[in-house]
N, C-alpha and C positions, 0 to 999 in steps of 0.2 A: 390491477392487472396480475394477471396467473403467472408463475415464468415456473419450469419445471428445470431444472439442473440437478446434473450428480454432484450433489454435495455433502459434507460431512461437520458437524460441529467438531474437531478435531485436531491436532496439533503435527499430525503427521501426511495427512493426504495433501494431494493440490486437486483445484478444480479442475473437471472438464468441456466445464462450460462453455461455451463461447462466448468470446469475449464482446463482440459485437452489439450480441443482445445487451448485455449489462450498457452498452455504452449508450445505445437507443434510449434508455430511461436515466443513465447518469452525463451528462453535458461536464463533467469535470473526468472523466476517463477517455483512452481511446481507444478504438478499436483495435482486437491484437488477444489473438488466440494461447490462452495458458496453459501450460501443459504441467505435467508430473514430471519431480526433477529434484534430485537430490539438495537439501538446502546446503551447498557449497554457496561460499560469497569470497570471491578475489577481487582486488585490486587492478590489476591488470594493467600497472603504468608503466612499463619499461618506456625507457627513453631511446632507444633507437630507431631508428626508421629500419622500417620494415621490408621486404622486398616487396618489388610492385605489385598491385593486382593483375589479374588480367582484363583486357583492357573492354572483352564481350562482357563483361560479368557489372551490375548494376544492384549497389547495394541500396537499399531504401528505410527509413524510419519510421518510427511512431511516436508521436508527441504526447505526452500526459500534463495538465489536462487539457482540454478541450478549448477551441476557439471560442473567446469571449467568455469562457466559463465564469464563473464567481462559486470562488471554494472556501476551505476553511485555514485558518492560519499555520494550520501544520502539514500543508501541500506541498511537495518538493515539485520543480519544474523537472519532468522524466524524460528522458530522450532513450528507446528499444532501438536496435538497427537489425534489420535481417539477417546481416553477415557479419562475422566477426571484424573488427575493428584492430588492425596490430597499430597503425601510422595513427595513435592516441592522441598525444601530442599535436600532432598536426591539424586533427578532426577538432579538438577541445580550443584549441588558437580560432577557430572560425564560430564558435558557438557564443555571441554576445547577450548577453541578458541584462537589460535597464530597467530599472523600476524606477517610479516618480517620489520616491523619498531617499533614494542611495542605498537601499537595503546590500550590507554586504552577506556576501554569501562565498562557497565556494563549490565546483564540480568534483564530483566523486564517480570514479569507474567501479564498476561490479558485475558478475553475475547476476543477469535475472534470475527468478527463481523457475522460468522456463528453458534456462539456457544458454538466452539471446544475452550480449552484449548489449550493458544498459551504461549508462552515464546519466546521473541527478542534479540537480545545481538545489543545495539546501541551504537556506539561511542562517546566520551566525545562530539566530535565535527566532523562535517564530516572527513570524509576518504580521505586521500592524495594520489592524484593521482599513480597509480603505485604498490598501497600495495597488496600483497598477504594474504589472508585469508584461514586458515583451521578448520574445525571443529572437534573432536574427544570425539563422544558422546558413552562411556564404558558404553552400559545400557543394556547389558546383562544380567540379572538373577536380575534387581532390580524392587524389586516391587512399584506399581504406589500407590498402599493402596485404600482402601474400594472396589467401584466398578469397577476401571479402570484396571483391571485387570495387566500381566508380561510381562518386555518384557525381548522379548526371542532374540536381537541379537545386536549386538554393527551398529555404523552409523559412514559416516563418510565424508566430502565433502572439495573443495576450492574453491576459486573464486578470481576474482582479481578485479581492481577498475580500469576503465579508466580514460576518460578526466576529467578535471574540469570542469564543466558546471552548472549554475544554471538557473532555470528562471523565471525570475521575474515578475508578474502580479500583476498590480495596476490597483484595481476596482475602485477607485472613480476618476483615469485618461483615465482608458479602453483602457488602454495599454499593450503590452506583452513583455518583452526582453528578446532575448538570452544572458548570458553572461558565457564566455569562459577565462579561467585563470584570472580573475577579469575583463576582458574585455567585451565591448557590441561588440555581433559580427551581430544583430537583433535586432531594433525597428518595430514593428508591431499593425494596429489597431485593437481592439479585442472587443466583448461585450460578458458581464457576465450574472449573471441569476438578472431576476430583483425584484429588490430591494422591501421588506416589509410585504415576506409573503415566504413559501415554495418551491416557484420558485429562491430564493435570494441563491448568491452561498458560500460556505463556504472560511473562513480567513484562515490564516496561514498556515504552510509546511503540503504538501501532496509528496508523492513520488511518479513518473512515476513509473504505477504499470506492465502496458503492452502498445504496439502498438496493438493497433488489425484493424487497415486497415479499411474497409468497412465493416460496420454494421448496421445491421436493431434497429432503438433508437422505441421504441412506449411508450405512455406516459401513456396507462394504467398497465403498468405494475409498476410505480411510484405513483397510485392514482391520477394523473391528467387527466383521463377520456379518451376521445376520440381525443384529443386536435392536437396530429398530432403522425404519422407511415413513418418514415421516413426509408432511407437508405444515412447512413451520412459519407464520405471519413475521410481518414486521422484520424482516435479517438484514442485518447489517454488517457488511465483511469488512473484515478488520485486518487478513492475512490473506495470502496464498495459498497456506498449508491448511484453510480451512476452517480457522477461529472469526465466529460471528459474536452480536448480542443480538438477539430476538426473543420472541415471546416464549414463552416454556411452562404452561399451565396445569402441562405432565408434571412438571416438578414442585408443584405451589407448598407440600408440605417442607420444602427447604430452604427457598428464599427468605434471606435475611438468618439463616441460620445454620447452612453446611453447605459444601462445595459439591455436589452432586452429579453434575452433569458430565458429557464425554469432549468438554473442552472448550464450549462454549461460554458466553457470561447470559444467564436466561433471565426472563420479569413474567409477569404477569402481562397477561394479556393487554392490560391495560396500561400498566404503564408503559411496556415496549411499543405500543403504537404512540403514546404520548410522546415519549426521545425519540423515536422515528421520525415523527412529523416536525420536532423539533431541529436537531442537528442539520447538517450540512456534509458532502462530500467533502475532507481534506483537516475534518475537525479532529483533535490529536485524542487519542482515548490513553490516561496514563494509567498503567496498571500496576501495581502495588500489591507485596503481600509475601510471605514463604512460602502458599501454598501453592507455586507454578513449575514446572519444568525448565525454564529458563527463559532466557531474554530473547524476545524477536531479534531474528537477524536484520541487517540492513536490505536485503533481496526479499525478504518476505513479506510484498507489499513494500512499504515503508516506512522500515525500521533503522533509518539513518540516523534519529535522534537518541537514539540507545548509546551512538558514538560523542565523545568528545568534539567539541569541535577541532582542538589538535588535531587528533586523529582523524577527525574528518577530511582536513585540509591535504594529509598524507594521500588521499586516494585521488588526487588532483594528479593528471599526467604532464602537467607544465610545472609543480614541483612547488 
């Protein structure tokens, strides 16, 4: 299937895509429109209770992923809310999460990278293959406090965790690997975005956020002008701000051997449909190397694993 979106291989735009579409072919996303938005990421856990809402105002969610999904082991359970959240504390008390082996985890408040007031529940360490997940979010009649106004009805979702898979990209060897139960089942040559400015692609865990097939990338829509309007196979997003791996056959004289591209991680044609048809939504992409701009944040997509788990714990509003 064709999907046209303003997109950008790039470290600095956000899409404008509609989120909807993407969600119509990935079953482990939800629907929930992302916008352009400074990569700010807060906390946002004060512990007071906040002043009421008002009581016409009806705030509502978005759950990531999908009902009955089956994703990859490095999925956080996402909760988006339309209105801002002050009565944290009180919202995060009614959000229970059981899985069928005890997986411990813990909730973390943030900035979307649209905006929105999000809250994640990310595991100590990834997800063992096989586990079942449930959400049971009692937010019936609690209020959000000040202007995020009530919600008016309880939520409620599962999902479960497939294979093992991670995959491993090392930028300063411009190489890509699948690996499957601790196993390489895929060495592949790859170029990254290059090195020293804007176009450089970012370090550490990003999480496969969708497949979206064939897409229109254009590079003003990232501020890098006119530079190229592509239609690029096999993308795979891995951020918000617009970092994919997909096919990149414009670039073949550098894969496996300099970081070339405007921020993306690209393959040949060939083998980016081979990892496409392989992976899974939620599979963790770990990225390695000096030659990046820095570390995905935690709102960018899902870069919660970039955090300690200490620290991860810290952005928990019940403390």
């Amino acid at each position: 299937m064709l999907t046209v979106a303003l997109t950008a291989c790039s470290a600095d735009g956000a899409d404008k895509a509609d989120a909807a579409a993407l969600s119509e072919k990935n079953p482990g996303t939800s629907a929930n429109l992302r916008g352009d938005h400074p990569e700010d990421e807060t906390d946002g856990s004060p512990k007071a209770t906040a002043a009421p809402a008002a009581r016409d105002k009806v705030n509502k969610l978005n759950l990531t992923p999908g009902h009955r999904a089956t994703v990859g082991i490095g999925q956080p359970l996402s909760v988006s809310f339309d209105h801002p959240v002050k009565n944290k504390a009180a919202v995060e008390e009614r959000l229970k999460v059981s899985t069928s082996n005890g997986t411990e985890g813990s909730w973390g408040w943030m900035r979307d990278y649209s905006g929105k007031e999000r809250v994640d529940w990310r595991p100590k360490e990834y997800w063992k293959p096989g586990t079942k997940v449930s959400l049971k979010a009692d937010l019936d009649g609690v209020d959000s406090g000040a202007d995020g106004g009530w919600f008016v009805r309880d939520y409620a979702t599962t999902f479960t965790i497939g294979e093992q898979q991670i995959v491993k990209v090392d930028l300063d060897k411009h190489r890509l690997k699948l690996m499957r139960d601790g196993k390489l089942v895929k060495d592949v040559p790859m170029s990254a975005g290059t090195p020293g400015g804007d176009k450089a692609s970012w370090r550490g865990t990003a999480v496969l956020m969708s497949k979206e097939g064939t897409i229109n990338m254009r590079s003003e829509t990232v501020g890098l002008g006119d530079a190229y309007d592509k239609m690029v196979d096999s993308s795979m997003r891995l951020t918000w701000s617009g970092m994919y791996a997909h096919a990149a056959p414009w670039n073949k004289a550098y894969l496996g051997k300099a970081n070339k591209s405007s921020g993306c991680v690209g393959m040949s044609d060939e083998d980016a449909e081979w990892i496409y048809r392989q992976v899974q939504v939620g599979d963790p992409f770990e990225m390695t190397g000096d030659d990046a701009k820095g570390t995905v944040a935690p709102n960018n997509g899902y870069g919660e694993w970039n955090l300690s788990w200490a620290d991860w714990q810290t952005k928990s509003a019940l403390g």
